[in-house]
N, C-alpha and C positions, 0 to 999 in steps of 0.2 A: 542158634548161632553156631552151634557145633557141627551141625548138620551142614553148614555155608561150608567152615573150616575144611570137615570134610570131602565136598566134592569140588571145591574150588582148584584143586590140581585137575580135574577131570572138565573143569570148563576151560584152565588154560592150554590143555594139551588140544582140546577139542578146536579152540579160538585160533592155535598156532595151526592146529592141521586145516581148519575153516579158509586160514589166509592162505596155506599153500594150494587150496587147492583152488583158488581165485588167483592168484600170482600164475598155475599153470594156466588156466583161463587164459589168461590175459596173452602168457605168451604164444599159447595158440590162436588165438585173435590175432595178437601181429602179424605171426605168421602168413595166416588166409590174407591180410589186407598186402602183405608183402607180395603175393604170389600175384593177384589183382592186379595191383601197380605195377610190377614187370610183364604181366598180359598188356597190359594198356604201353604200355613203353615200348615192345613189342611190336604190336597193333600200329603207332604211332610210328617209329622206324618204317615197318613194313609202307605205311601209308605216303611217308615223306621218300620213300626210294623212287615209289609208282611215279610220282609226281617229278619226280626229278629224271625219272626215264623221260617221262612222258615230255619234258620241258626239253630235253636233249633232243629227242626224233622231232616235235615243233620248231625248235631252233635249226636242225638239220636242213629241214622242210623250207624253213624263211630263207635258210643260206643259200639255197638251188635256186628257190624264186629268185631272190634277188642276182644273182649270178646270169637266172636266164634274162632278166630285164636287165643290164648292166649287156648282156651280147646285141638285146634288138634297138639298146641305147649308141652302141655305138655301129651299126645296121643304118639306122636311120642318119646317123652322123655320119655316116660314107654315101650314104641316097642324096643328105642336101646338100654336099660339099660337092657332088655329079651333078644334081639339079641348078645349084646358083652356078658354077662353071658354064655350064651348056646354057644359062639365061643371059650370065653377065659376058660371056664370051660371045653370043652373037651378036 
């Protein structure tokens, strides 16, 4: 029993240094999962800008289309207002 008495300061010194050195652990674990998570947050930025270029020069692209269809819409609306004139006029 003497012998517990003994070395039982040298288990709790050992137990408190055991936990610090698991509580370091630990927060170097956070850490690495931290750096991870701002990669991926990164990654995910970088990916939604692409996309959002990408939607801007698409939408560029639909506004010219439609601009040039909107010119041969009203092309045609000056062809059959010449066409019905020269029908209904003769």
């Amino acid at each position: 029993m003497d012998f517990l008495k003994d070395i039982l300061p040298f288990i709790s010194i050992g137990s408190v240094f055991g936990l610090y050195i698991i509580r370091t652990e630990t927060k170097i674990k956070i850490l690495e999962l931290e750096k991870v998570l701002l990669a991926k947050i990164n990654e995910n930025k970088e990916t939604i800008a692409r996309a959002e270029s990408d939607f801007l020069v698409t939408n560029s692209k639909v506004e010219t289309q439609l601009s040039h269809i909107d010119e041969k819409l009203e092309e045609i609306k000056s062809l059959f207002s010449l066409f019905t004139k020269k029908v209904v006029g003769e």
